[in-house]
N, C-alpha and C positions, 0 to 999 in steps of 0.2 A: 331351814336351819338344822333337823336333825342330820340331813348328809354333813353339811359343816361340822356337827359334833364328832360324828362318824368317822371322818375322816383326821379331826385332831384325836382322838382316842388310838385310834390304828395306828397312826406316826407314832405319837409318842412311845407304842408298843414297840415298835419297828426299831426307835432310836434306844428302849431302854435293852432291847434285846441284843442289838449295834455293841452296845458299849459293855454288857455283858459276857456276851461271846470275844469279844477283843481282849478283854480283861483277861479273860482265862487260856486263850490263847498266847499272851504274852508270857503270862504265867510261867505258864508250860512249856512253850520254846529255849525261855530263858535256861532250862534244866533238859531239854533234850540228849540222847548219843545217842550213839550205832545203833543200841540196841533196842530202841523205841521208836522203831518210826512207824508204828501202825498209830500212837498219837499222834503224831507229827502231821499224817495225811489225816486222820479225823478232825484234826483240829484250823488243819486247809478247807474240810470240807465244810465245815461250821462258818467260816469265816465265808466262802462263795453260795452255805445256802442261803443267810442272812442277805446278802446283796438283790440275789436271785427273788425270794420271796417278797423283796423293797421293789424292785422292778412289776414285778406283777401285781403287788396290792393295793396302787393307785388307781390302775385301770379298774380292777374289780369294784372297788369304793364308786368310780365314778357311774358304772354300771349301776349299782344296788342303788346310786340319789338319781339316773334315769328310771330307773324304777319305780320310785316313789312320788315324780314327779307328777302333778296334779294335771299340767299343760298335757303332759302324753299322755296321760287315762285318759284326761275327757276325748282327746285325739283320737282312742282306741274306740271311745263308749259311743263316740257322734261320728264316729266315719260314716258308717252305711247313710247316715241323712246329706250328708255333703258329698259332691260331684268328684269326681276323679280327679280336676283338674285342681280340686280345694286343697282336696287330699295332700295331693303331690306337694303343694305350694307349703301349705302348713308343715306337714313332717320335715321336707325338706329343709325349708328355712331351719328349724327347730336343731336338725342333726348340723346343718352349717355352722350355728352359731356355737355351738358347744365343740362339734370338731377343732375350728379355728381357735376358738378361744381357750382349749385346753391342749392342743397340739397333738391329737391323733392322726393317725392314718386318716381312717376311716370310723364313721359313727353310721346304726342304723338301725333297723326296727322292725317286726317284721308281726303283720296284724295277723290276729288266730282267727279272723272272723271269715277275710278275705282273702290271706293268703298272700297278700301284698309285701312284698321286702320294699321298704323305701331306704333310701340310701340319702347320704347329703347331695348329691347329683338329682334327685329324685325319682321315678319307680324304676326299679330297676329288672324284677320278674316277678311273676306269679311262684309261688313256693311248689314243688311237684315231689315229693320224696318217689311216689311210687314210679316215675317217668325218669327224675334225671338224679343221676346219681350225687352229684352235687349237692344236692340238697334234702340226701338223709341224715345228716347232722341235725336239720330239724326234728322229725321225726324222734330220733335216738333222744337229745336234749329231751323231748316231753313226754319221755317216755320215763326217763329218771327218776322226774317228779320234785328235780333239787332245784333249789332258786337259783345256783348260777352255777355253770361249768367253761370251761375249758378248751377248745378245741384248736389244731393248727390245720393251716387251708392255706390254699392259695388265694387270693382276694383278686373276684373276678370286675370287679369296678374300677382298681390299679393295678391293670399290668400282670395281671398273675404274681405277684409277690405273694414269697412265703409270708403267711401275717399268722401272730396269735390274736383268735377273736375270744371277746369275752363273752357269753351270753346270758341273760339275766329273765326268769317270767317277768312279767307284768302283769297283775293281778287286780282288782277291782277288790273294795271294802270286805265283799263276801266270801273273796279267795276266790274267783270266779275267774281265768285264766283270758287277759285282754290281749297277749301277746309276748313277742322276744325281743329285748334290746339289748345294744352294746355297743361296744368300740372294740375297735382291730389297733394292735400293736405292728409293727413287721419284724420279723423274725431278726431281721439283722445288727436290732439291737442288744438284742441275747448274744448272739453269734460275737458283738465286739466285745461282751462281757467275757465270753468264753476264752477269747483266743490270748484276752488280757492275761487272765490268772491260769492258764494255763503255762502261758509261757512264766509268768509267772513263779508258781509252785510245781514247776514240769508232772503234772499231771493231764489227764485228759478229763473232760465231763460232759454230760448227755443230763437229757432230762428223758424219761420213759414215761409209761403209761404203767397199770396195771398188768399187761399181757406184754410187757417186753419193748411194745416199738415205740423207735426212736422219736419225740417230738421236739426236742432241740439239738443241735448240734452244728459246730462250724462246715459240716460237711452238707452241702442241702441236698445233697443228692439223698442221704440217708433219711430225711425226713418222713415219715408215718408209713416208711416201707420196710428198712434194715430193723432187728431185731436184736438184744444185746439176750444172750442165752446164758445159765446158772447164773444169774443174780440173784443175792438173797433181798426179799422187796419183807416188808413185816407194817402191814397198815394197820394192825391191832396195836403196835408200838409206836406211834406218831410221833412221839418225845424223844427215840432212841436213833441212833446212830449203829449202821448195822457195819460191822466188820467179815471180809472173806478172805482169804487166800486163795486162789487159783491153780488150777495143777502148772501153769506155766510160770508160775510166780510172781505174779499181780498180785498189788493191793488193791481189795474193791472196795470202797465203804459208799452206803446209801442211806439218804433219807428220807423218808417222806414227806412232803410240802403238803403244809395243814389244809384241808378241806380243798385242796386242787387235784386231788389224787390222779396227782405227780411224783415221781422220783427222781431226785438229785441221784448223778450214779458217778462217782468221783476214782478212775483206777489210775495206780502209780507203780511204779517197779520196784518191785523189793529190793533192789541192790541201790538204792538211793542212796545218796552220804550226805553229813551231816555237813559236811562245807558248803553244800549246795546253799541250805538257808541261813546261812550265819548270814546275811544282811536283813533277814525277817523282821528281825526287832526292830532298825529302826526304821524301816519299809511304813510298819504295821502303826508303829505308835504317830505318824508325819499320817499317814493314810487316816486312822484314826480321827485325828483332830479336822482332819480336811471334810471326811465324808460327813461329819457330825454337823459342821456348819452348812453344806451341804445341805443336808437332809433338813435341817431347820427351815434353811431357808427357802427348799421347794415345797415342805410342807404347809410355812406361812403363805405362800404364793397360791399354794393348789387351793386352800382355804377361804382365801380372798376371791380368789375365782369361782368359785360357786356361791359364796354369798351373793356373788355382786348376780349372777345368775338369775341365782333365785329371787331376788331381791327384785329386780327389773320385770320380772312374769307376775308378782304383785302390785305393780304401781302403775298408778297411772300417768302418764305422760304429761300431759301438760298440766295437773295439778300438783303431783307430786303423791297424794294420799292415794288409801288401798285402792283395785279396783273391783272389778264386779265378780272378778272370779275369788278372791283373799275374802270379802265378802260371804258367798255364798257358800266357800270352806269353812269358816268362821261359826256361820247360821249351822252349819251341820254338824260345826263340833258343838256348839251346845244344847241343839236336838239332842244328841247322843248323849251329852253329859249331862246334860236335865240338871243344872246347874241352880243352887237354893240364893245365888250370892242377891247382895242388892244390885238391881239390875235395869238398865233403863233403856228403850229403843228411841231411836229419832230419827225423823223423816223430813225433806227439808229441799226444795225448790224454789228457783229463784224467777221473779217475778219478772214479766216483759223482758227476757232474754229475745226472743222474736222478734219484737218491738225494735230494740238495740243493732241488733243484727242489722234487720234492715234499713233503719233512719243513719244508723254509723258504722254500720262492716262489722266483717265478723272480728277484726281484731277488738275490737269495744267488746264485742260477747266475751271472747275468750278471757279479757281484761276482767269482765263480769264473774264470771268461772272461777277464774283465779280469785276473786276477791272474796269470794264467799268460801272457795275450799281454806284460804288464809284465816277468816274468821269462825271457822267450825273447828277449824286445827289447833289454833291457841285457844282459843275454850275449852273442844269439847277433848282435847287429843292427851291432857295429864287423865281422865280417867277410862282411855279406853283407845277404839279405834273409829278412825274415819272414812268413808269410801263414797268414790263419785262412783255410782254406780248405771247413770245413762249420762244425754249429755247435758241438761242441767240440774239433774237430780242425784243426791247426796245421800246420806245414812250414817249414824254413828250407835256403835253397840257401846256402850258405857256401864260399868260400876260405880254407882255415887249414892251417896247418903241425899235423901228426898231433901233437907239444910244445902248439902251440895249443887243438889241437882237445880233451886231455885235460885242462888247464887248464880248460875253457868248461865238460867238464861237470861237474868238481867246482863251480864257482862256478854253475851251473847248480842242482844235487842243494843247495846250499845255500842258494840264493833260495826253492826251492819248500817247502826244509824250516822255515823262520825266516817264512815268509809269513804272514800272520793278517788275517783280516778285519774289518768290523763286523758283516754278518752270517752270513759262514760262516765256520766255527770252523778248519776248516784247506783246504791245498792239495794233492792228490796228483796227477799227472802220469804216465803211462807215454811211457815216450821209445824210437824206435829210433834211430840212428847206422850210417851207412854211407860209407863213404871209397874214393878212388879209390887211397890208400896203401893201403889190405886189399887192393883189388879193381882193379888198374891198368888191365885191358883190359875193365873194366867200362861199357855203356853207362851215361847218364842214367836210362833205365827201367829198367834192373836194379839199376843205387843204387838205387834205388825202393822196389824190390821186395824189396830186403834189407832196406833201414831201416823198410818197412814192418810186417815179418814180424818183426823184435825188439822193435817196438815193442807188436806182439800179444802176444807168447811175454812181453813184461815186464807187458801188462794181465794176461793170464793168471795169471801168478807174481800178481798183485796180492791178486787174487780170491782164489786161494787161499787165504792168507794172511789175508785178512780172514776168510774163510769158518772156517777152521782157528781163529782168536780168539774169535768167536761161539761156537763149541762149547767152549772151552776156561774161556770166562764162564759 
């Protein structure tokens, strides 16, 4: 959920700075001559950073919610116990599903422990800064110490294409460094932005680094080799739009691209005429209204894509509720938050699922599964959360008033008793219950440990009972 946040906060940035910069663009074109065209091109460059910094700040977004993802820590934290071939399979799948499903290049990851780049293809090398040159980008990256950077490469997985890779640490609760992710753009969708608004506003544009070289541009030959010399660059000014003239008579204006330290570098020829843009305005106000719904509706899209993500890495499949990992995230946020609220654990396994299994298949178990996640779910799921967390054992972390909480298990004891299947014949459940009302200065694991041990002491009582029936027939 917070990447989702994330990513609506950033759009909506993206859209209100969109409509901003357009605004005053129009403004100002509307009142242009001869004798101002060094607005003219600042006010082109404003209009092609805004696009530029929209193209690259979705990848970065999607970077920084790989980062956060709980699936690739543990990935990172339990590699060394699981086999190379686990390894491969897991990351892999993982960069698959998120490559395809958000339409990158390439997605990939790269462990601090082993050294391992795994790719959606799956391993692809061992990381070597000091052997192949290739792979001092690593190196450099952790060397920074910034959560994400920048870089353009060739991407040796597809064909040597120019790609922009995003790179992002991944870090453990302690800030304890688990590794590199990202996703790779390929250059040549810059490239068609470029040649667009270029022809365009008859200017030229590059994107640069710090030290001059060139890291975008329609020419690929210049890429991270050609130099663009006397540019004024001003990273203390990040806000500002820098203005040059040239001894040849270029306009240069640049700007710096927030926290990517990149520079937009936008030159035009001084003898420009103003007939050239007299179609600007209604170019700009038609462009306008297009890229706005645009941007909406990729932002609504990119949004939905990662809930639905994220969403599927918490749940369990065939019941629907949390699973064992949203669970034990769960258990640890409120270790850490030592939480005073009312607060109640439950533990909860279902009786002769084995029995089932075998006298009717496993579709009757599964039917079992399901019928008991459906009655823990309307009970216990208005005050809290539910997880199957093996395969017929269950758990719910809840907030209810001790009034509440006796309510939940009668309606409880009633769901399981009135349950009936198609093909297994009834439902029985053992449950423990444990409350911070019984037990005030009780931790989380010793709730635990109580609701676990009545929920034994009540399979126990089960058994017997049944056992005792048997002999009684």
């Amino acid at each position: 959920m917070q990447g989702s946040r994330s990513i609506f906060v950033a759009t909506m940035a993206i859209v209100l700075s969109f409509v901003l910069s357009t605004a005053v663009s129009l403004y100002s074109l509307n009142s242009v001559t001869e004798d101002n065209k060094k607005q003219l091109v600042m006010l082109a460059a404003a209009r092609i950073h805004d696009t530029i910094r929209g193209r690259l700040q979705e990848p970065i977004m999607v970077s920084h919610a790989m980062a956060g993802d709980v699936f690739l820590i543990d990935a990172f934290r339990y590699e060394g116990e699981r086999s190379e071939a686990e390894n491969i399979a897991a990351f892999s799948r993982y960069l698959e599903k998120l490559r395809s499903s958000l339409g990158y290049e390439t997605a990939f990851v790269v462990s601090s422990n082993s050294r391992r780049y795994y790719t959606y293809k799956g391993l692809n090398k061992i990381v070597d800064p000091d052997h192949d040159d290739h792979d001092v980008w690593y190196s450099m990256f952790l060397a920074m110490k910034r959560p994400v950077d920048l870089i353009v490469d060739t991407d040796e997985v597809n064909g040597k294409d120019w790609t922009v890779f995003v790179n992002h640490r991944v870090e453990d609760a302690n800030g304890r460094l688990l590794g590199v992710a990202g996703v790779g753009v390929k250059m040549t969708n810059f490239q068609g932005v470029f040649d667009e608004y270029q022809q365009k506003y008859g200017v030229k544009i590059n994107l640069i680094d710090e030290n001059g070289v060139i890291q975008a541009d329609t020419d690929t030959e210049k890429l991270t080799s050609a130099k663009l010399d006397q540019v004024k660059l001003a990273k203390d000014s990040p806000d500002e739009y820098l203005y040059q003239m040239t001894p040849d008579d270029q306009i240069v204006v640049t700007k710096y691209i927030e926290n990517q330290d990149w520079y937009l570098v936008v030159q035009s020829d001084a003898h420009l005429g103003f007939a050239q843009y007299s179609g600007i305005l209604l170019r700009n106000g038609i462009v306008c209204l297009i890229a706005l719904l645009l941007v909406l509706a990729a932002s609504r899209m990119t949004v939905q894509r990662m809930n639905r993500l994220i969403n599927e890495s918490i749940r369990d499949k065939l019941t629907r509720l949390y699973n064992r990992r949203a669970y034990e995230d769960d258990l640890e946020t409120l270790r850490r938050e030592r939480s005073e609220a009312v607060f109640a654990y439950i533990m909860a396994d279902i009786n002769n699922l084995k029995q089932c299994n075998d006298t009717y298949g496993h579709a009757a178990g599964d039917e079992l599964i399901q019928g008991a996640a459906a009655c823990l779910r309307t009970v216990f799921s208005p005050y809290g959360r539910v997880y199957r967390i093996g395969g017929d054992e269950f758990a719910a972390l809840i907030h209810a008033t001790p009034e509440a909480l006796a309510e939940a298990q009668k309606e409880f004891k009633h769901c399981v008793e009135n349950w009936r299947g198609k093909l297994a014949e009834e439902l029985s459940i053992s449950i423990g219950y444990a409350s911070r009302d019984e037990f005030p200065d009780a931790t989380t694991a010793e709730l635990s440990s109580v609701a676990d041990t009545r929920m034994y002491k009540e399979k126990v009582a089960y058994k017997q009972r049944s056992q005792k029936q048997e002999q009684d027939s």
